[in-house]
N, C-alpha and C positions, 0 to 999 in steps of 0.2 A: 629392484623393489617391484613385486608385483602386486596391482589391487586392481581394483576396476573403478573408484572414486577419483573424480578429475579436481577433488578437494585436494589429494595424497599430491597427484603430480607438482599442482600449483604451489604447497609447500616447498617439493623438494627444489624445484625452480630458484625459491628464497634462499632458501634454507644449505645451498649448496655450498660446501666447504671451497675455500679457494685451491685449493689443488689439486691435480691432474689425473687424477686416478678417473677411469670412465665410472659414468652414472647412468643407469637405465631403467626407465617403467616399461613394465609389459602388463599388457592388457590379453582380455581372449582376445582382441580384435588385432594387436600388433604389440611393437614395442618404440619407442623413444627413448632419443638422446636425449638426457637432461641437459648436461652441460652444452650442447649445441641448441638448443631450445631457449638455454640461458643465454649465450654469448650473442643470439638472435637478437634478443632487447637492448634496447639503450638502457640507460643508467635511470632513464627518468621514469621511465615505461617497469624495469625491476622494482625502483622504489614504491609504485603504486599499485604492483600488481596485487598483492592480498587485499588491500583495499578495493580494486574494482573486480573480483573475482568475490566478494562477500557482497556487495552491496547491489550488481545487478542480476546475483541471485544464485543460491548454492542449495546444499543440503538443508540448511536452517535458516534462506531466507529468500525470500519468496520475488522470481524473476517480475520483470517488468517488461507487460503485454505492448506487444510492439515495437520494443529494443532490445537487439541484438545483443550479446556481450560482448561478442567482438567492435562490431560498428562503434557500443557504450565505450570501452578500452581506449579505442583509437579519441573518440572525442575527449573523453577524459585527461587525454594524457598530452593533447593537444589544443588543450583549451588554458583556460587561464583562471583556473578555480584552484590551487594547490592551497592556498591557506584553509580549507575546506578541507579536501583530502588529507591534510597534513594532521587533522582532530583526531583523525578515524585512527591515527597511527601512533598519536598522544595517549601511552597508559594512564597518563591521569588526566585526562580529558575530562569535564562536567558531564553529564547528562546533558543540562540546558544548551551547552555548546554543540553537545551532538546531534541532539532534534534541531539546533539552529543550521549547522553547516550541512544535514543532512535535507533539510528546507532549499536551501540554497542551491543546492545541488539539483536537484527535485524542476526547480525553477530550470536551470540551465540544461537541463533536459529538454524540457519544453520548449524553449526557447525564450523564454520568458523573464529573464532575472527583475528580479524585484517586484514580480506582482506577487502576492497572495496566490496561495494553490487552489483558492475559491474560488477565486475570479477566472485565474486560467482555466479549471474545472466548468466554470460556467460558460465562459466563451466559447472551449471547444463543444459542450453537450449540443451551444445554440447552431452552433456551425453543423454539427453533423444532424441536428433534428428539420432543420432545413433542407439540407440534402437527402432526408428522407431513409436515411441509416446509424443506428445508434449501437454501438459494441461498446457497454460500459465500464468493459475491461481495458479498454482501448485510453479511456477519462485520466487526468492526474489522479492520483490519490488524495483525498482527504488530508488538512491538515495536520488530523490527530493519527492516521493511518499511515502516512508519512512519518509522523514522529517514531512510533512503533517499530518500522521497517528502518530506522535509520539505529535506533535503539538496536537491534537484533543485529544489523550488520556491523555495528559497532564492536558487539560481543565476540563475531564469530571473527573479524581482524585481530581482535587481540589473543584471541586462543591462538591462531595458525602464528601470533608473532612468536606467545611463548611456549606454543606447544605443549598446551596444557587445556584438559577439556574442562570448561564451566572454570575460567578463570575468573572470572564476575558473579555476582547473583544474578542469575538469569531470571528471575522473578523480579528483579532492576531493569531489566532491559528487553523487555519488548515479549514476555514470555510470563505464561500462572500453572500453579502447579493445580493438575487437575486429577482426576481419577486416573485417568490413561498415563499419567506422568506431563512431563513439560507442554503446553498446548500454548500457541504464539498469541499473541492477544492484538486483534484486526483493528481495534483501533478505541479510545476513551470519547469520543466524541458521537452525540447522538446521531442514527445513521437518518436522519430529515431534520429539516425542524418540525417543532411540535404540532404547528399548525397545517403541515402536510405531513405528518402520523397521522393526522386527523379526520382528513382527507375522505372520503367514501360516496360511493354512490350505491344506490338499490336496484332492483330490481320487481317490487313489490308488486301482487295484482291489487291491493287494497288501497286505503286512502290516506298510507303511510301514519297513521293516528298511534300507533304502539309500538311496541318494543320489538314485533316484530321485524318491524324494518329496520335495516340498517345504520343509514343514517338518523332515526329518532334513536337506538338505541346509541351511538356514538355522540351524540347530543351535538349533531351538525345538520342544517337545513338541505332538504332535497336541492339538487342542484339538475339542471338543463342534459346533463350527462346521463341520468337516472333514466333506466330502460322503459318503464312504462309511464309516470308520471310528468316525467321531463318537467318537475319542477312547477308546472300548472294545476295539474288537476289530483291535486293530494292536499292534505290539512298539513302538512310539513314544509312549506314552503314561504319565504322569506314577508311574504306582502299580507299574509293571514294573519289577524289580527287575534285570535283566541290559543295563540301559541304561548304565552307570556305564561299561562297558569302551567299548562303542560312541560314545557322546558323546567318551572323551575320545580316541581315535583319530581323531575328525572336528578337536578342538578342534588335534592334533599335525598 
């Protein structure tokens, strides 16, 4: 079989007939034995290969910054999450089941089982913003992001089982149909809360009084950050008493 997608290889790995006839990928770059590539794995490491070869990241779903898929593999397969992996591998798996076990997962990456991907989210930002280095790529994912990604790898395990493309509504699973065709959808859940959407500071050489600035137009008080004002010497700031008319004419 020759292609150049290490999607092809990891099928035929599975998907290998038990008898003895040789099997080989060749690549520009070389060739493999499939059947010795296969006999290479244990029994446990086979069963879950299409599973961790979709979920930490292929053609249709998207790697995770900072693990390896080898190192992911070996933990995976080595750890003690199989009723989890085992959804991924369930044709009739729920949805809800699969954002949950793919949640789960998600945790046991991190190290973390059983916190919230928010909290673990939070504790690493605060850990690394202290150290004085933040790679957000680097962060768990989102709860709802998480779901998505776990939605998407779900889909593409059960294609490579039946070898069949879009065995699922992929517009079910972590995917919208857009002008371009299929576009993956990064996550349902608002990317801040609303009150740090909100968030702004100015720059104003004025006395912040209109709509030019920034924050009087976002209908949020100059704040200490604010490059010229810094919050004291403007009409937009929190301890000014003649704001109450002003706000609520922006608010009408």
């Amino acid at each position: 079989v020759r292609a150049e997608d290490a999607d092809v290889l990891v099928m035929l790995v599975h998907h290998i007939p038990s008898t003895n006839h040789p099997l080989f990928f060749t690549t520009s770059k070389g060739s493999y034995d499939v059947r010795r590539i296969r006999e290479a794995l244990s029994e446990r490491e086979r069963c879950y290969l299409l599973f961790c070869h979709a979920f930490t990241g292929c053609d249709t779903v998207s790697a995770i910054a900072g693990h390896g898929k080898t190192t992911l593999f070996d933990r995976f397969c080595a750890g003690d999450i199989d009723e989890h992996m085992d959804i991924f591998l369930d044709t009739q798996a729920t949805k809800d089941a699969v954002i949950q076990a793919g949640t789960t997962i998600f945790q046991y990456i991190y190290h973390a089982p059983g916190t919230a991907l928010g909290e673990i989210r939070h504790n690493m930002f605060s850990r690394k913003a202290a150290a004085g280095l933040i790679k957000p790529e680097t962060l768990p994912p989102t709860e709802g992001a998480a779901a998505q990604h776990s939605l998407r790898a779900y889909l593409q395990t059960q294609d490579c089982i039946l070898l069949q493309s879009m065995s699922l509504n992929p517009s079910d699973y972590g995917w919208t149909l857009g002008v371009h065709g299929y576009e993956p959808v990064p996550t349902l859940d608002p990317m801040a809360p609303e009150e740090l959407l909100q968030f702004t500071s100015c720059n104003c050489n004025g006395d912040c009084s209109n709509r030019r600035c920034s924050c009087k137009r976002n209908g949020v008080k100059c704040i200490s950050a604010c490059g010229v004002c810094k919050r004291i010497s403007c009409k937009n700031c929190g301890h000014d008493g003649g704001e109450s008319g002003e706000d609520s004419e922006i608010d009408s």
